[in-house]
N, C-alpha and C positions, 0 to 999 in steps of 0.2 A: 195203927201207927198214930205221931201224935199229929200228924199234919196228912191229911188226904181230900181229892177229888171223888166223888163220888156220883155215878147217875146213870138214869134211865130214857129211854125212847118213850115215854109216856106219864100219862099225867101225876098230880100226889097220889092218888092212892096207890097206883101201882109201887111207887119211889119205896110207899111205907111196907110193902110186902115182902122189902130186902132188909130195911134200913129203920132206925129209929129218927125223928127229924132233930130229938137232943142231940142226938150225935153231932151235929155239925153247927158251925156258927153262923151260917146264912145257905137258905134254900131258897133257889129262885127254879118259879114253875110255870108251866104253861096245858096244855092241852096234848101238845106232840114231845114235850121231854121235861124233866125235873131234873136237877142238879145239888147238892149237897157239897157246901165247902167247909173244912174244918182248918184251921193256920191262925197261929201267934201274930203272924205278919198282916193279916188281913187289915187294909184299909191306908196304909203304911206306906208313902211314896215309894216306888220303886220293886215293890212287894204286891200280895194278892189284891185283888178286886175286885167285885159285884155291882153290878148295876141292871135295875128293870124299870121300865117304862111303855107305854103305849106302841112304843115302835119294836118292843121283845126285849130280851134279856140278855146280860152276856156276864160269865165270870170267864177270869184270867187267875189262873193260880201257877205260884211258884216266883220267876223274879219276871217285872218286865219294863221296858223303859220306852214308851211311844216318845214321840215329837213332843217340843215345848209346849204346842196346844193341849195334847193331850195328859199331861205331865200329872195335875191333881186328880182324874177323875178317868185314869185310863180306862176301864170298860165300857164308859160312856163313851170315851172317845172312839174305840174298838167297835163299838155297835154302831155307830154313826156312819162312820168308813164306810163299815161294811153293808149299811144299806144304801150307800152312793158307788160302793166298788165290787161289790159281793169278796170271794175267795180272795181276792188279791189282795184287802186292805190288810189282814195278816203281812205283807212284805213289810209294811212299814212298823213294827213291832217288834222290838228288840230285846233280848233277853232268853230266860230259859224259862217253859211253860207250858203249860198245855191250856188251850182257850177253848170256850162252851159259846156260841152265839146261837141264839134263837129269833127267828125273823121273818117274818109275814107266811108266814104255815111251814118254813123250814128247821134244821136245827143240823149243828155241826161240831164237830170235835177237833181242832186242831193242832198241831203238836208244833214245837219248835224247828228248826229248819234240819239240827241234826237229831233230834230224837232224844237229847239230854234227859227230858222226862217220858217214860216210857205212859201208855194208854194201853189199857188192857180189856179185853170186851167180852163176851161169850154171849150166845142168843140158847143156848142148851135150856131157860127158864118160860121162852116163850114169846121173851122180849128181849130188846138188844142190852144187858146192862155193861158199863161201864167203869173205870178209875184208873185210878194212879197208882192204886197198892193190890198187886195179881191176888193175890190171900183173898181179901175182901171180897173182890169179883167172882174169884172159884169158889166160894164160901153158898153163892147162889146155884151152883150147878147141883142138879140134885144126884147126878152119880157118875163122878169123875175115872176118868183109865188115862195112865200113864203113856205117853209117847216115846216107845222104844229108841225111836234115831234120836231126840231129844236127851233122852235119860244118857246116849250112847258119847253124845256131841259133849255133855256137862262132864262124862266122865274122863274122857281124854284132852278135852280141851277148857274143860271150867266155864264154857258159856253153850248155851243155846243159841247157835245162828238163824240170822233173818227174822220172822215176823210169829216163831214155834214157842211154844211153853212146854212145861214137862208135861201137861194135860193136853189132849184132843182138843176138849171140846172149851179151851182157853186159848184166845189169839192177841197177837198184839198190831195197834196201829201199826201201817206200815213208816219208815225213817221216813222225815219229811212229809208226814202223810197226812190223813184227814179223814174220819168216820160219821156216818150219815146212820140212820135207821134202817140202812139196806145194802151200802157200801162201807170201804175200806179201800183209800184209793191213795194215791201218791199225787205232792207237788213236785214243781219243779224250782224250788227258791236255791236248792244246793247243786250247781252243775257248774262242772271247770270250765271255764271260760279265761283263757292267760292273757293276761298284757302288758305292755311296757311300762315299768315306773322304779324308780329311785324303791326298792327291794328294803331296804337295811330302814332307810328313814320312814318310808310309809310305815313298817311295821311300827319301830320309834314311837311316832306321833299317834297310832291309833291305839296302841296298848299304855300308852297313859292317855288318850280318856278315855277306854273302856274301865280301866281301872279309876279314875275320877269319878267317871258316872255311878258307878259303886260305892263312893266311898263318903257316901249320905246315910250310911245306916243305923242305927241308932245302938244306943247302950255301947259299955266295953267292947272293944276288937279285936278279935286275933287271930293267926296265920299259923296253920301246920308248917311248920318251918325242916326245911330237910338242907344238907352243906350243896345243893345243886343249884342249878344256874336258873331255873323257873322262879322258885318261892323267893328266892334274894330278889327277882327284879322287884316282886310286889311288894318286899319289904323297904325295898329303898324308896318306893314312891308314897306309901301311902305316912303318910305326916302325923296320922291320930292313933295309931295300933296299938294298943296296950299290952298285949302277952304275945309270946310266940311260942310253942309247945312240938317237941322233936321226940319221938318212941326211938325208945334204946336205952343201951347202956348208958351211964355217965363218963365213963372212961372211952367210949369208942367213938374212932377218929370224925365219924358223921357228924355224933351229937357233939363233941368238942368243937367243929367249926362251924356249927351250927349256933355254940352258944357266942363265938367270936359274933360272928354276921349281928346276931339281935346286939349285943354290948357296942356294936361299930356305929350303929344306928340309935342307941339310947330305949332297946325297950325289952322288957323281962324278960328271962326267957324260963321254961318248965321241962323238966326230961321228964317224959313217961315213960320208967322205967319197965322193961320189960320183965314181965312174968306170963304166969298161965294166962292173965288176961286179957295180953297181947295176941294169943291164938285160940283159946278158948272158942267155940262157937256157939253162942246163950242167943236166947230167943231173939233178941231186939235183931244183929247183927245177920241170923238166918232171917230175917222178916226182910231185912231191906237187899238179897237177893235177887226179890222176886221171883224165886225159883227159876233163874234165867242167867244167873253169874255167880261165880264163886264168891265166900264172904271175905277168904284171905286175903283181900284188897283192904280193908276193913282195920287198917292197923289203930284206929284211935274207941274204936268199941267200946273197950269196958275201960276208957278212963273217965268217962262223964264226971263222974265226981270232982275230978281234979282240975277239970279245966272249966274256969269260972270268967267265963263272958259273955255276951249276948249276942254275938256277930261272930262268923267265922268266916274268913277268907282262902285258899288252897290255888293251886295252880294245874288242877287236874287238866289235860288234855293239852297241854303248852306244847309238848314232847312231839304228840301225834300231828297237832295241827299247824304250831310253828317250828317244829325241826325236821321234820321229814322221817320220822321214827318208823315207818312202814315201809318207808322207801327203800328201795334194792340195789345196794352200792355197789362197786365192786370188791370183791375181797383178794386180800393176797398169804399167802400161806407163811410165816417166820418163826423159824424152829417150834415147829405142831401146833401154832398158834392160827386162827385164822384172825385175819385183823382187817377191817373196810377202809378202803380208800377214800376219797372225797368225791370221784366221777361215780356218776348212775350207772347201773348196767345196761346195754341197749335194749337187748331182750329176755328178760327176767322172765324163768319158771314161776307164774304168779303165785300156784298151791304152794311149790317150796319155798318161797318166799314168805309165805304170810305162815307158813308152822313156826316158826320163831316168836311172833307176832301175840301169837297168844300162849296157852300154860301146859302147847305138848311139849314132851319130850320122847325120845322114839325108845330110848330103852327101858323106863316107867309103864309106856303104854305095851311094850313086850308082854311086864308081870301082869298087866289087867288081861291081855287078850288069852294069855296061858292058863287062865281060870274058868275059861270057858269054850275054847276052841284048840285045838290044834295047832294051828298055823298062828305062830308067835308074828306075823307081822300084816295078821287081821286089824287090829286096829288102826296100825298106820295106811293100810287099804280105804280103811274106813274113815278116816279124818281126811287124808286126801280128796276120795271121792265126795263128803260133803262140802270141804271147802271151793270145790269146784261148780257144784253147784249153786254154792248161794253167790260164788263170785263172778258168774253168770247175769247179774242184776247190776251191775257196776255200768255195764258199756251202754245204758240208757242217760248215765249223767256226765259221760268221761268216752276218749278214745284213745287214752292212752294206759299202754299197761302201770305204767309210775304211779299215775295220778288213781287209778282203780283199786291199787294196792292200798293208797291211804282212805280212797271209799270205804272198802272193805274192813279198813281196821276202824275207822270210825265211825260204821254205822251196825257194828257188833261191837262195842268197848268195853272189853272187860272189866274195868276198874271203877267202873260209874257206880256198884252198891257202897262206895267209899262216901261219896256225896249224895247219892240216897239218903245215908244214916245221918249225916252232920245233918242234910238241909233238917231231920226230921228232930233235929234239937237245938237247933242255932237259927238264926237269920244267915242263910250261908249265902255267897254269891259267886257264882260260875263266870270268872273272867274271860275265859280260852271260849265260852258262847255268844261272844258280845258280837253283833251281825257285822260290827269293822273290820272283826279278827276274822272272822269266816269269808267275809270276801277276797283278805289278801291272801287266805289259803286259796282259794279258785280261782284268784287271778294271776299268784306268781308260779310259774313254771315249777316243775322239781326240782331242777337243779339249783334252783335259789332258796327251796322250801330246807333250807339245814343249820345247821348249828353254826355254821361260819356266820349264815346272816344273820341271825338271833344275837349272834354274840355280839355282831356289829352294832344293831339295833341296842340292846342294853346297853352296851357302853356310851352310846347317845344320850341315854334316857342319865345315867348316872357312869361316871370316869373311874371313881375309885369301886365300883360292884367289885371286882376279881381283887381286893386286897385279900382276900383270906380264897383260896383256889379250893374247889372240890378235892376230897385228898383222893380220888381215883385219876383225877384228873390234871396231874400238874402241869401240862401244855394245851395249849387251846386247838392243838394237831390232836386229832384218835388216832392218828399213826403212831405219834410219837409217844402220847400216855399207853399206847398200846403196848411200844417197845418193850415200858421200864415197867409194867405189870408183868410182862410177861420175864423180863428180868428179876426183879423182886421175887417171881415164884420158884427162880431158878438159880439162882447165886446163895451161897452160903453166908450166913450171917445178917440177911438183909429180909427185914419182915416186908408179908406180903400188903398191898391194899387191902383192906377191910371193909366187907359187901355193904351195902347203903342199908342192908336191915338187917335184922337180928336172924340167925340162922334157924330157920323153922324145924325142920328137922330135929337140931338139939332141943328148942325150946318143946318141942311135941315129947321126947322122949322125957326130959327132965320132969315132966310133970304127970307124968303118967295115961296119958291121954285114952289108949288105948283101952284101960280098966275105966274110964270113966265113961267115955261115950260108946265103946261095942265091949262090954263085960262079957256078953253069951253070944261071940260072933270071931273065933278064934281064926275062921279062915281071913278074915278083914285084916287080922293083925299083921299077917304079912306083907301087906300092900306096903306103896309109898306113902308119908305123913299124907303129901297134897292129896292123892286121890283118895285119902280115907276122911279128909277135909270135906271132900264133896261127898261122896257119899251121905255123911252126916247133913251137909248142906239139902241135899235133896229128902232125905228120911226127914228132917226137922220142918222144912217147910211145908211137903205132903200133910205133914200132921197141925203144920196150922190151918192146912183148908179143909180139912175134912174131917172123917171121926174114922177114917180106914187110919190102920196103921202100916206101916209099911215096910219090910222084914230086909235088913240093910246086906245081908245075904244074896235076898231075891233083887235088891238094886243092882248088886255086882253082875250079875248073871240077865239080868233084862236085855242088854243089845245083842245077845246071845241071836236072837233071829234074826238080826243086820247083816250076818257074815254068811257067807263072804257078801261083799258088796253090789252083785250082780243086778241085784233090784233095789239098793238101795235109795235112787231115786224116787222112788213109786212113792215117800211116803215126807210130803211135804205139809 
């Protein structure tokens, strides 16, 4: 990848026993761990860092923004902290990142407060190694085996839950967590904690200057821009943005109000027009996986060429962390439609709640489990019982099922290989991780964590945001855009909304997908596009870690020994 952390529990020579030290643009070493940074950003207010001195070492990679003290010279300032605070001086460190400090014979690895950048580790070589790109780290193990429940978990649900990889003997920092030479352990910087404040405005006022604080970046700017209510806010506020850029058609309703929104605002705008390279899945795009989430999140992949700035902005996790997107409303049934109301539910089934949440679907997962078991509703056995497991881990930072629900979605987020890829070509900046925004998610209740207050909130920030309306959306009621969806599907002569993205399915068939990526693997063809997505997703990145190949046949048929689920626990 073109931007990576990289390192070991021990001194340079070991470092050079994985790694070339060209590889990387600054290596700082010691006795008890070596570190290798490689970034465009490096040295760049607000961006990576390195600093060594008498007192040890510290890199910060990815984006971060300490105190006004520490403003020019954050790793130093990061290393200072922390030999007057130890762990803790991390709280005051804002941004998305993963930090390396080394300090009077110690040395630590720690991750942002939600896990935006994942840390990947395996000791299978002798030593603990480390990074930021799983490939890399698995590339040291000398003879990798596939994790069944893993392979089981990606294929119904498009992620690996909790702290698993598709390999054994591959782990990930835990969320919020922090890696030693000998542990792998969790803070506590992310735990709900509610309390009373002005809900609408506190959001308001922190989400422009988390957005402010970003918006020092240098070179050309631009914004994936989509017709929703997230990416407008950040285009109304930020004042310098030069391109905005929307995947789709040019005719469809998204990208036409999408191109209003930039023209409303005075700044370019680009349709990435959709073809094969919209779903295509090519090396770069399975690489920022991780082998740990699907790449179909991944909608701007193969347009690099066309999109010509040096900063990229997105609104990834706005949904999760300030609308309440995981949360469990209540629904009401109107003619075959289910539609959510605006009240929570009291006591929410958490597993049935959170299948929606990520990429099952129960009749998809049918045609998977009928290829290898009998009982067509093995798989939904099986996703159930592991979501129950890893949702298990929530009542350590949370006591309520609501607020557990959106632990859950956020400390497994399917979507983050979307920002993997940009950060890994752009100067990208993760707004929805700014430590302002994370607190008023742990401080305001559920029932304020939604789109009514969001909406309230933007209309603060800017009055005329809603002159051009999402066209799914023409009431700022879900009831009532509910109604007239579900009327448009249902009245003669009256088209329906048109989904926010391009319909995968067609686009998979239209280009022949099936002859290009499984030519000698006829039973794959019957599957759904999505799960033959992952499949490839997981056969593609096996093959960047290793020199096994891996028979995408024998992928389908792997969690074949999960079922039924009776022991499915056993194997974490």
């Amino acid at each position: 990848m073109n931007k990576e952390i990289f390192g070991v529990f021990g001194d340079r020579e070991t470092f050079t026993r994985f790694r070339s030290e060209r590889e990387f643009d600054d290596v700082v070493e010691s006795d008890i761990a070596t570190v290798g940074i490689r970034d465009t950003g490096l040295g760049i207010p607000g961006r990576s860092a390195s600093y060594s001195s008498e007192e040890g070492n510290c890199v910060i990679w990815g984006e971060a923004y300490p105190n006004k003290r520490g403003w020019s010279e954050p790793a130093r300032w990061l290393l200072e902290r922390y030999a007057e605070d130890g762990v803790d001086a991390i709280r005051a460190l804002n941004g998305s990142y993963l930090a390396f400090i080394e300090h009077n014979g110690e040395a630590i690895v720690l991750t942002d407060p939600i896990r935006s950048w994942e840390c990947f580790y395996t000791d299978d070589p002798g030593v603990r190694v480390f990074g930021s790109d799983a490939a890399a780290v698995a590339r040291t193990v000398e003879d990798t085996s596939m994790r069944r429940r893993s392979v089981g978990e990606f294929l119904h649900m498009g992620v690996v839950l909790g702290n698993k990889t598709l390999f054994h003997e591959l782990q990930r920092t835990p969320f919020d967590g922090y890696l030693t030479a000998n542990e792998a352990g969790e803070l506590d910087r992310f735990v709900y904690d509610e309390q009373e404040m002005d809900y609408a405005g506190e959001l308001a006022d922190r989400m422009q200057r988390a957005i402010r604080r970003r918006s020092r970046q240098p070179g050309d700017k631009g914004l994936l821009l989509s017709a929703g209510y997230d990416s407008r806010t950040i285009l109304s506020q930020f004042g310098e943005l030069d391109h905005t850029y929307t995947v789709g058609m040019p005719d469809a309703q998204e990208v036409k109000v999408a191109r209003r929104l930039a023209n409303q605002y005075g700044v370019d705008h680009t349709t990435l027009v959709t073809n094969d390279r919209y779903i295509v899945p090519g090396e770069e795009k399975v690489r920022a996986t991780n082998g740990i989430k699907e790449s179909i999140h991944v909608h701007h992949a193969g347009y690099n060429n066309d999109i010509e700035v040096d900063t990229m902005y997105h609104a990834l996790l706005f949904d999760t962390l300030l609308k309440g997107f995981a949360q469990k409303r209540v629904e009401v049934e109107l003619f075959g439609k289910t539609v959510p109301l605006g009240q929570l539910e009291q006591n929410p089934d958490a597993v049935t709640a959170s299948l929606d949440n990520f990429g099952f679907k129960p009749d998809k997962s049918r045609q998977i489990a009928e290829q290898y078991t009998g009982d067509s509703e093995a798989g939904e056995k099986f996703v159930r019982q592991a979501i129950a497991d890893e949702f298990d881990r929530c009542w350590d930072r949370t006591d309520t099922t609501q607020n557990a629900l959106s632990l859950f979605s956020i400390s497994n987020q399917p979507t983050i290989p979307s920002r993997t890829h940009l950060a890994d070509h752009y100067l990208e900046s993760f707004i929805a991780a700014d430590t302002e925004l994370l607190e008023w998610h742990l401080q305001t209740p559920p029932e304020y964590r939604t789109t009514k207050t969001f909406i309230r909130a933007i209309q603060q920030l800017d009055g005329d945001l809603f002159r051009h309306r999402p066209p799914d959306r023409p009431y700022t009621s879900d009831l009532l855009s509910g109604m007239e969806q579900f009327a448009r599907r249902k009245l003669p002569f009256v088209s329906e909304f048109e989904p926010a993205w391009p319909d995968r399915d067609t686009v998979y068939d239209q280009y022949n997908l099936d002859q290009r990526l499984f030519p000698e693997h006829e039973t794959v063809h019957e599957l759904p596009s999505r799960h033959k997505l992952r499949i490839n997703d997981m056969v593609g990145w096996v093959a960047q870690c290793s020199e096994k190949a891996v028979n995408p046949t024998d992928v389908l048929h792997m969690p074949a020994d999960e079922y039924p689920n009776d022991s499915i626990a056993s194997e974490q």
